[in-house]
C-alpha positions in Angstrom: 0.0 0.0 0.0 0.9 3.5 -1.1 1.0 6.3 1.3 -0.7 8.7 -1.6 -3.7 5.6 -1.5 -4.1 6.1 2.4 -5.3 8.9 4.9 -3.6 9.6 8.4 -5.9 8.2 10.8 -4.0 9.5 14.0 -0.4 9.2 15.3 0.4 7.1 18.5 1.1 9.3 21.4 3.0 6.8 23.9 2.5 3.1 25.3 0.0 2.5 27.6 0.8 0.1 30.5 2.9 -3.2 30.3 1.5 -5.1 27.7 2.7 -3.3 24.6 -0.3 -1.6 24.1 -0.2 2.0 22.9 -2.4 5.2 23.4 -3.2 7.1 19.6 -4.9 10.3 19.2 -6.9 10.0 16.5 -7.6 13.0 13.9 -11.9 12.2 13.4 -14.7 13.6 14.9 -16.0 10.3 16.0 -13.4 7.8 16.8 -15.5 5.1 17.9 -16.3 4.3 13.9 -12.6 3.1 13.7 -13.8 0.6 17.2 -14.1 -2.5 14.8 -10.8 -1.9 12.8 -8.7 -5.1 11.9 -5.3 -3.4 10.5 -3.9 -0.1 10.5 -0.5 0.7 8.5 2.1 2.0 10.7 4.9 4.6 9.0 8.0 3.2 9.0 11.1 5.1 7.1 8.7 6.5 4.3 6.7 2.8 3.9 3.7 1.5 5.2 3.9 -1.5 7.1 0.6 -3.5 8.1 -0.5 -4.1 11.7 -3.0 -6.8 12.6 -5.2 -5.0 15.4 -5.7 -7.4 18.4 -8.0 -4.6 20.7 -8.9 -1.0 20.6 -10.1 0.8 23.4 -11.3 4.4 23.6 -10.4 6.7 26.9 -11.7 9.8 26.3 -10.4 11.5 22.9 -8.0 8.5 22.6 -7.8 5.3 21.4 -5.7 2.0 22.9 -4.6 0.5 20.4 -3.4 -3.5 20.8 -1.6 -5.0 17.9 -0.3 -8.4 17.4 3.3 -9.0 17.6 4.1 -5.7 19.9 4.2 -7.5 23.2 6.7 -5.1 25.9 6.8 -1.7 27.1 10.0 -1.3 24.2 8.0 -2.7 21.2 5.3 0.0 22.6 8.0 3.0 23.3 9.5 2.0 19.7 6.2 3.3 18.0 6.1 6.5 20.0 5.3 9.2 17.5 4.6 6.9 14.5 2.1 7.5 12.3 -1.3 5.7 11.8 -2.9 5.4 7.8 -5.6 3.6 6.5 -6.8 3.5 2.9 -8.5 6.2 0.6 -11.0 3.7 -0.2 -12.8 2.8 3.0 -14.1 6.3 3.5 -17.5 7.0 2.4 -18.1 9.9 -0.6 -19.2 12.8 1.7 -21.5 14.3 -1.1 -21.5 17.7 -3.3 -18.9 20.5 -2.1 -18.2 18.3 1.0 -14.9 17.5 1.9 -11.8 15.9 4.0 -9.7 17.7 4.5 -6.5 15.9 3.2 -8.5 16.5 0.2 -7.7 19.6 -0.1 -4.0 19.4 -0.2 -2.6 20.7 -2.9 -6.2 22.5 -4.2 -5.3 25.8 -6.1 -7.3 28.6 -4.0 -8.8 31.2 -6.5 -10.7 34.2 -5.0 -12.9 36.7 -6.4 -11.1 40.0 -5.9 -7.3 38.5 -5.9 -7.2 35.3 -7.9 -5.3 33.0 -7.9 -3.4 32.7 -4.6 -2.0 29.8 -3.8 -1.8 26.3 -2.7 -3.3 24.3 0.1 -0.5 22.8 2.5 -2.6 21.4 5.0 -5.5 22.3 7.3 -5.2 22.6 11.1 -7.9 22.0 13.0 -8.7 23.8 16.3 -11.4 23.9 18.7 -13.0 27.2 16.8 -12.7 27.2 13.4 -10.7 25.1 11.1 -8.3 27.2 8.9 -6.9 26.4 5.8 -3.1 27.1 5.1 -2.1 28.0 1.9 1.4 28.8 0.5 1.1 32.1 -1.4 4.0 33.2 -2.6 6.4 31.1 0.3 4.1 32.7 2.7 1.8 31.2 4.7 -2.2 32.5 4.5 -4.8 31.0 6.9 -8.0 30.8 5.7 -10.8 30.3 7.8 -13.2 27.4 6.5 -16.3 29.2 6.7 -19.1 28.7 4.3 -19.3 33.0 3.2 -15.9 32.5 2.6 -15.9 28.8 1.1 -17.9 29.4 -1.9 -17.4 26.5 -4.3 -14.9 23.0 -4.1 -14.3 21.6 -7.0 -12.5 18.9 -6.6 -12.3 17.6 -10.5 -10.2 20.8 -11.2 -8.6 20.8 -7.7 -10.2 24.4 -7.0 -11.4 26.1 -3.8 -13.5 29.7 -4.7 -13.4 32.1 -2.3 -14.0 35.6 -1.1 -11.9 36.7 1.5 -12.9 39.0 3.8 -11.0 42.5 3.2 -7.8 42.8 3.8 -7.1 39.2 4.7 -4.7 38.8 2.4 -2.8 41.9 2.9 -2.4 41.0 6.6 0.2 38.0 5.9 1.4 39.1 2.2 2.6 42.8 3.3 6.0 43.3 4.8 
């Protein structure tokens, strides 16, 4: 499996007790859909590596993860930091101008007064309002992801439309 064929699920935060398990957060709104999961693909040196999933447990906003052949606190402590992916595929279509956002990396963002802008480099997503980063010119714009200043994804042409509220723009391009 191809990392450009999988989505990051989470990354795994530390081990959790003496067994080898490990504690992930995971980056989803509702981690309990990923409750049944049988393999995850692990990061290792730029590949993916399969891991059969033996128990997950949820505490709170995280997920214990158990996977077959890490059995000691060092297997555990060795994944500290790793990455979690699964693939592309098992994520259902979200519908008209709806979106993940790994989606949108790499979507040229054109708005109405400015044009052309930039490209997505990732979205962060905070408490308040996620905000989409975009390289303009080697510097980096946040966007807020709100739908008057959304106005169309297309994500055949690989295209976000906006309208930026004034002066947006000028606030990170200026010196």
């Amino acid at each position: 499996m191809r990392i450009d064929q999988c989505f990051e699920l989470g990354y795994i935060t530390k081990r959790h007790g003496l067994d080898g398990s490990v504690n992930a957060v995971l980056d989803t709104d509702d981690p309990s859909v990923y409750i049944d999961l049988e393999a995850v693909f692990l990061e290792h040196g730029g590949s993916l590596v399969p891991y059969i999933v033996e128990d997950i447990r949820m505490k709170g906003d995280q997920a214990i993860f158990t996977f077959e052949g890490v059995e000691s606190p060092e297997d555990a402590d060795a994944l500290k930091g790793v990455k979690l992916f699964l693939p592309l595929d098992i994520l259902p279509d979200l519908g008209e101008g709806k979106f993940y956002y790994h989606e949108i990396v790499g979507f040229r963002m054109q708005d109405r007064q400015h044009g052309d802008f930039g490209m997505v480099t990732t979205v962060y997503d905070n408490d308040k309002q996620p905000l989409i980063a975009v390289d303009c010119n080697g510097k980096e714009v946040l966007v807020p992801m709100a739908d008057d200043i959304l106005l169309k994804v297309d994500k055949e042409a690989k295209v976000i439309e906006t309208q930026l509220p004034e002066g947006l723009l000028e606030v990170y391009t200026e010196d």
